[in-house]
DSSP file (Angstrom, degrees, kcal/mol; ACC not computed):
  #  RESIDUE AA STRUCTURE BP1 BP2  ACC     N-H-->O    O-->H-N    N-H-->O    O-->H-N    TCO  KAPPA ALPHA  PHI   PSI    X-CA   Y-CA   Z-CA
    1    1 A X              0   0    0      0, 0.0     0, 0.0     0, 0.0     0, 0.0   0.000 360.0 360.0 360.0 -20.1    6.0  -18.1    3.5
    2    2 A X        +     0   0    0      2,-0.2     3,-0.3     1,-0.1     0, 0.0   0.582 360.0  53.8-102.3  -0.5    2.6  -17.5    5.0
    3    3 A X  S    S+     0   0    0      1,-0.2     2,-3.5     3,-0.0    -1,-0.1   0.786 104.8  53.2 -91.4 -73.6    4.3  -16.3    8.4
    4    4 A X  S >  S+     0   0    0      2,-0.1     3,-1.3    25,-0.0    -1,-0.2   0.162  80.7 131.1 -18.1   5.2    6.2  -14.0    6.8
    5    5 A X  T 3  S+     0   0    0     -2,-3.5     3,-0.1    -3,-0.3    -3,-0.0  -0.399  80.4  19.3 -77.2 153.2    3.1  -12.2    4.9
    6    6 A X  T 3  S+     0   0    0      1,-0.1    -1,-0.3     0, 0.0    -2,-0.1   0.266 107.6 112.9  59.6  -7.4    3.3   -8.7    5.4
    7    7 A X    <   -     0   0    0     -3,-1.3     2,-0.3    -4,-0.0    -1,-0.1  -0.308  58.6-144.6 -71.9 146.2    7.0   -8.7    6.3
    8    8 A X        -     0   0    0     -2,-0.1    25,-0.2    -3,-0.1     2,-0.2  -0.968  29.2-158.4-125.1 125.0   10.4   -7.5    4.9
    9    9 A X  B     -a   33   0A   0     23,-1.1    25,-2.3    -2,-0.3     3,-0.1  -0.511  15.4-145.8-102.1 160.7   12.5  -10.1    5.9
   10   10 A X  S    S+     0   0    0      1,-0.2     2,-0.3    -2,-0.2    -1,-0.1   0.477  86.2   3.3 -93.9  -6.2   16.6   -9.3    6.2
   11   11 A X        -     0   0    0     28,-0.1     2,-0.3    23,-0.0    -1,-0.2  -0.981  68.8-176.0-171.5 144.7   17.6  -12.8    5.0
   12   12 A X  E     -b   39   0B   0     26,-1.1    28,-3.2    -2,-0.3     2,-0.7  -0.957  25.7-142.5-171.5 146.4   15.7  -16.2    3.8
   13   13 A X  E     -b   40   0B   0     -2,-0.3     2,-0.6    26,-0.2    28,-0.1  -0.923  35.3-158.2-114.4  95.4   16.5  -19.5    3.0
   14   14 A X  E     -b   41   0B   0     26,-2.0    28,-2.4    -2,-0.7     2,-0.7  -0.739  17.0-172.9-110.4 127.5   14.0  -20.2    0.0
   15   15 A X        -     0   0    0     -2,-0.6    28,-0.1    26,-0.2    26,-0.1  -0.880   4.4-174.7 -92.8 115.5   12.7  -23.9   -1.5
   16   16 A X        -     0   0    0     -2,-0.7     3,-0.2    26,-0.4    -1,-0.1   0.453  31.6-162.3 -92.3   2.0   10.6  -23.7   -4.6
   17   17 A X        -     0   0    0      1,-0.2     2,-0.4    25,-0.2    27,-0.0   0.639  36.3 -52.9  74.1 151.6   10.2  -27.0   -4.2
   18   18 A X  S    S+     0   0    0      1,-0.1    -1,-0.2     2,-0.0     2,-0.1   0.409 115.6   2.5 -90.9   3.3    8.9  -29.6   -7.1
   19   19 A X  S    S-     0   0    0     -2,-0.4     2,-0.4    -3,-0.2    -1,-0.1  -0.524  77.4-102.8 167.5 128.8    5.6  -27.5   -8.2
   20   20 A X        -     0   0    0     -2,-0.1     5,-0.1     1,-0.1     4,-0.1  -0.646  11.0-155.8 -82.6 109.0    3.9  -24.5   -7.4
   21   21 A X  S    S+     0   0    0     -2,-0.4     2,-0.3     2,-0.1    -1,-0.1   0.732  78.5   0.3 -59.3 -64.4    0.9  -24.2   -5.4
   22   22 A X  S >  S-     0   0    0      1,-0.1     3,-1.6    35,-0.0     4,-0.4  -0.980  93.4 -75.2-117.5 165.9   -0.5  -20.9   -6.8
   23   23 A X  T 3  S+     0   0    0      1,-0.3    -1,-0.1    -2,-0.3    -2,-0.1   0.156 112.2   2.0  -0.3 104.3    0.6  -18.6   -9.3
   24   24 A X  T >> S+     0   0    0     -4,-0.1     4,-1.3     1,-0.1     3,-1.2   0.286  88.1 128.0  94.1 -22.8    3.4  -16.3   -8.7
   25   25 A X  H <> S+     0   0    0     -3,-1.6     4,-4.1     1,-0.3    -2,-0.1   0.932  75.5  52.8 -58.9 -46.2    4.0  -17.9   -4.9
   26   26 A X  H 3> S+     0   0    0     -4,-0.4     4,-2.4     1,-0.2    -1,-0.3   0.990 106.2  51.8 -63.3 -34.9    7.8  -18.5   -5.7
   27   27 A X  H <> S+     0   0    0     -3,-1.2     4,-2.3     1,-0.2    -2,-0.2   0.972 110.3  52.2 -76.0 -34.8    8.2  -14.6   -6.8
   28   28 A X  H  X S+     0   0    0     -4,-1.3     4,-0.9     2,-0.2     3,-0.2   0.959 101.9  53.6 -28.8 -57.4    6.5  -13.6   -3.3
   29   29 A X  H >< S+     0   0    0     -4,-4.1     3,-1.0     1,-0.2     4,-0.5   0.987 118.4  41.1 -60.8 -45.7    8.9  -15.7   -1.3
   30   30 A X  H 3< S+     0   0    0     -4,-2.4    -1,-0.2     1,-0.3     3,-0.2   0.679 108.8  56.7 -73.6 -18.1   11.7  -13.5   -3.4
   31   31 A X  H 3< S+     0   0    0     -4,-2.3    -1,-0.3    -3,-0.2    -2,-0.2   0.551  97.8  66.4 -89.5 -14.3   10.0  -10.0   -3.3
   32   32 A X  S << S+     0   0    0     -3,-1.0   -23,-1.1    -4,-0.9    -1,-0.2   0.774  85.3  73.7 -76.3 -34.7   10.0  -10.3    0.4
   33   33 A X  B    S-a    9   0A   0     -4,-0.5   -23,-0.1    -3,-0.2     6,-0.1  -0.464  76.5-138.3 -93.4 129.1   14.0  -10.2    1.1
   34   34 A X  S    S+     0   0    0    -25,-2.3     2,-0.2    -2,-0.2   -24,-0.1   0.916  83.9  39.2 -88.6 -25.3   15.3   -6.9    0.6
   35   35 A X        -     0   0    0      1,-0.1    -2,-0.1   -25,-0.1   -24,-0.0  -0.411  68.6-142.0 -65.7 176.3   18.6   -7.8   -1.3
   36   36 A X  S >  S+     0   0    0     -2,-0.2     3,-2.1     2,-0.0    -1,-0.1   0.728 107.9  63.0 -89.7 -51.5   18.8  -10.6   -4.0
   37   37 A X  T 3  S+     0   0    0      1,-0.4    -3,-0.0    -3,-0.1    -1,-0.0   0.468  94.9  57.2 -52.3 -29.5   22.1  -11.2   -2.4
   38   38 A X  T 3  S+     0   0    0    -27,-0.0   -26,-1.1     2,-0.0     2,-0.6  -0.041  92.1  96.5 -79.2   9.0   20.4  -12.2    1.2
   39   39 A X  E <   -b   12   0B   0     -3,-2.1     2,-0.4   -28,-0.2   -26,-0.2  -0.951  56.8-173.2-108.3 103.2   18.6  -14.7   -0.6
   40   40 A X  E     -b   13   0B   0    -28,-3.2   -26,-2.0    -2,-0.6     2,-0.8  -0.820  13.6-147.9-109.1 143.5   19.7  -18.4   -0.8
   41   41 A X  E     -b   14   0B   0     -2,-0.4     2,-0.4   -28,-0.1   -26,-0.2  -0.659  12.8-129.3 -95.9 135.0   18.0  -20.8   -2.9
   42   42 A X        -     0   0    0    -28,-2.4   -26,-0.4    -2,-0.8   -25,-0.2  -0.587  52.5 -93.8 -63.4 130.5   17.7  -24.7   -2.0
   43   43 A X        +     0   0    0     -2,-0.4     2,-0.3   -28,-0.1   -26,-0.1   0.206  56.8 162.2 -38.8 148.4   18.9  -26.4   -5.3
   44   44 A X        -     0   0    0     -3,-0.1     2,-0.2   -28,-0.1    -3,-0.0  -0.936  38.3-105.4-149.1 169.5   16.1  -27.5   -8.0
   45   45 A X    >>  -     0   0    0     -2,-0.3     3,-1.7     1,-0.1     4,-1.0  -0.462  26.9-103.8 -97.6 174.1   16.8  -28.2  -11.5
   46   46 A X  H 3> S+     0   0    0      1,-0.4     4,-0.9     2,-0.2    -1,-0.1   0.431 113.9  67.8 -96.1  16.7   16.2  -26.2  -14.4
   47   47 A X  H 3> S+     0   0    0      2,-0.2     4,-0.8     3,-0.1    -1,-0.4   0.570  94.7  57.1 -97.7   7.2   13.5  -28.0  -15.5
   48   48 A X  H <> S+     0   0    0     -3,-1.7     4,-1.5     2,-0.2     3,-0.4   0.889 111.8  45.6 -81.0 -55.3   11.4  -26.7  -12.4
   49   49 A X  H  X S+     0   0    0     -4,-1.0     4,-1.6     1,-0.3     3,-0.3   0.845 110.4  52.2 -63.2 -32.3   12.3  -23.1  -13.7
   50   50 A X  H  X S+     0   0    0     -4,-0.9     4,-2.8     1,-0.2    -1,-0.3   0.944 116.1  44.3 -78.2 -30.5   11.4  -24.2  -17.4
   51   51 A X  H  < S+     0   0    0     -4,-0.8    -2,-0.2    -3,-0.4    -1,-0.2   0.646 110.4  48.7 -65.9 -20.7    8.1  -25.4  -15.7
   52   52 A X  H >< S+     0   0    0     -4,-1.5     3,-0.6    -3,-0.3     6,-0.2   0.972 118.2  44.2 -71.5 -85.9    7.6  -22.3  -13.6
   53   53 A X  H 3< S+     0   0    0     -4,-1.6     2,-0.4     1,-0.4    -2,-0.2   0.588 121.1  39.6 -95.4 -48.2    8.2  -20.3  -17.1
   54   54 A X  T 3< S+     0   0    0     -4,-2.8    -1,-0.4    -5,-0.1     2,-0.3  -0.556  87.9 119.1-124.4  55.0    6.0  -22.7  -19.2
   55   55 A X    <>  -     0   0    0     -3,-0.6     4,-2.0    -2,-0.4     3,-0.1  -0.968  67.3-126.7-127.7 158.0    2.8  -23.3  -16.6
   56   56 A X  T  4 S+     0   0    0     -2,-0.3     4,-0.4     1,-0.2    -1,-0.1   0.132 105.1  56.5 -96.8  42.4   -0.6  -22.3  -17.7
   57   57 A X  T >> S+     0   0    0      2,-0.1     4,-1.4     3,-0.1     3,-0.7   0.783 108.4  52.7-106.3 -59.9   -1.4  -20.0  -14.3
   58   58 A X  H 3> S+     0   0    0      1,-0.3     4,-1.2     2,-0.3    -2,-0.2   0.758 112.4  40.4 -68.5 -46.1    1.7  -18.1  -15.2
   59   59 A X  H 3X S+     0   0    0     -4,-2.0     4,-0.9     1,-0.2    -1,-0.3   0.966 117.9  45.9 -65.7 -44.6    0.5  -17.5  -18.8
   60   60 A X  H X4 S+     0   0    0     -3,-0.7     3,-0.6    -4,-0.4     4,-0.5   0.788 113.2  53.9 -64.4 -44.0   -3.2  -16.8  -17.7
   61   61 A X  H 3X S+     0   0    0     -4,-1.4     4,-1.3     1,-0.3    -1,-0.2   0.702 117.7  49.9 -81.3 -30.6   -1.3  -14.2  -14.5
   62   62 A X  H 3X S+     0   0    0     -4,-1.2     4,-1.9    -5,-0.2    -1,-0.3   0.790 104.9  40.1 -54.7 -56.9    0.2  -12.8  -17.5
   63   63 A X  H <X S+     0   0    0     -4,-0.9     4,-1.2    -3,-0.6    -2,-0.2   0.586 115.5  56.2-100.9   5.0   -1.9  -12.1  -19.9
   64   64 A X  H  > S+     0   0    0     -4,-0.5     4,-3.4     2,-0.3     5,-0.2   0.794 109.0  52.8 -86.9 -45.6   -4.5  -10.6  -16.8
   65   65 A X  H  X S+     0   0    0     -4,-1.3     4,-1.5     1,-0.2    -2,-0.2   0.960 106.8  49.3 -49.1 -47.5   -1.4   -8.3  -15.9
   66   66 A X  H  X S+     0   0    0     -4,-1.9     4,-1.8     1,-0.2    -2,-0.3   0.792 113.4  52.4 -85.4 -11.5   -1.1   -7.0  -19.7
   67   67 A X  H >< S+     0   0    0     -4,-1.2     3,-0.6     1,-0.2     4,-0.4   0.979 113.5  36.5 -69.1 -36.1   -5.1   -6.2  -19.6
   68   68 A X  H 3X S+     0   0    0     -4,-3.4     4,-1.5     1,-0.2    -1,-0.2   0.835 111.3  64.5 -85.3 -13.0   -5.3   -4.3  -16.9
   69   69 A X  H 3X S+     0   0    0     -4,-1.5     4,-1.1     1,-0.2     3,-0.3   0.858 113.9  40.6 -46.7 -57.4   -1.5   -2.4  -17.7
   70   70 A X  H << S+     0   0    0     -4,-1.8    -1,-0.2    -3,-0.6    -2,-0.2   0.186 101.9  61.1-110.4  41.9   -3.3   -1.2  -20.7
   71   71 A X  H >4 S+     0   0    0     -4,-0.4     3,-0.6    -3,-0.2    -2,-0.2   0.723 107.6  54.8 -87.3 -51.7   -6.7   -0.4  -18.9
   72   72 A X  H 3< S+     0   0    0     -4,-1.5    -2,-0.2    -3,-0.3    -3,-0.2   0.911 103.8  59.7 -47.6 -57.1   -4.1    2.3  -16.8
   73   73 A X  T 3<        0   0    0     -4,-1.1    -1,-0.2     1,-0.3    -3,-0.1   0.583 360.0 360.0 -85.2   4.1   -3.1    3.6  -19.7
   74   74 A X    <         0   0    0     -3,-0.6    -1,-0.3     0, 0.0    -2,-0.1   0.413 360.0 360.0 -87.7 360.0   -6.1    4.8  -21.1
């Protein structure tokens, strides 16, 4: 991922791999590929995605997004 920084890549073979090193890293690797469809994922189970969904960086990345969302809107 970290070669790829600044890049829009045409095609990517992506591992999310058994736990994420920081916050958000796995939606980088996907925001980088300009189709969804150019994207293949290595298999993981869905309890990595329930872990992803329920880890407390992800809640904290969250709830930082909706202050400053309504900070803009003021």
């Amino acid at each position: 991922m970290h070669k790829s920084q600044g890049l829009t890549l045409s095609k990517a073979k992506i591992d999310i791999g058994s736990k994420e090193f920081a916050a958000g890293l796995t939606f980088v690797a996907v925001s980088h590929i300009r189709s969804l469809s150019d994207i293949y994922f290595r298999q993981f189970t869905f309890d990595r995605l329930q872990r992803i969904k329920n880890s407390s960086r992800l809640q904290e990345r969250k709830v930082e997004e909706e202050r400053l969302t309504s900070r803009i809107g003021r």
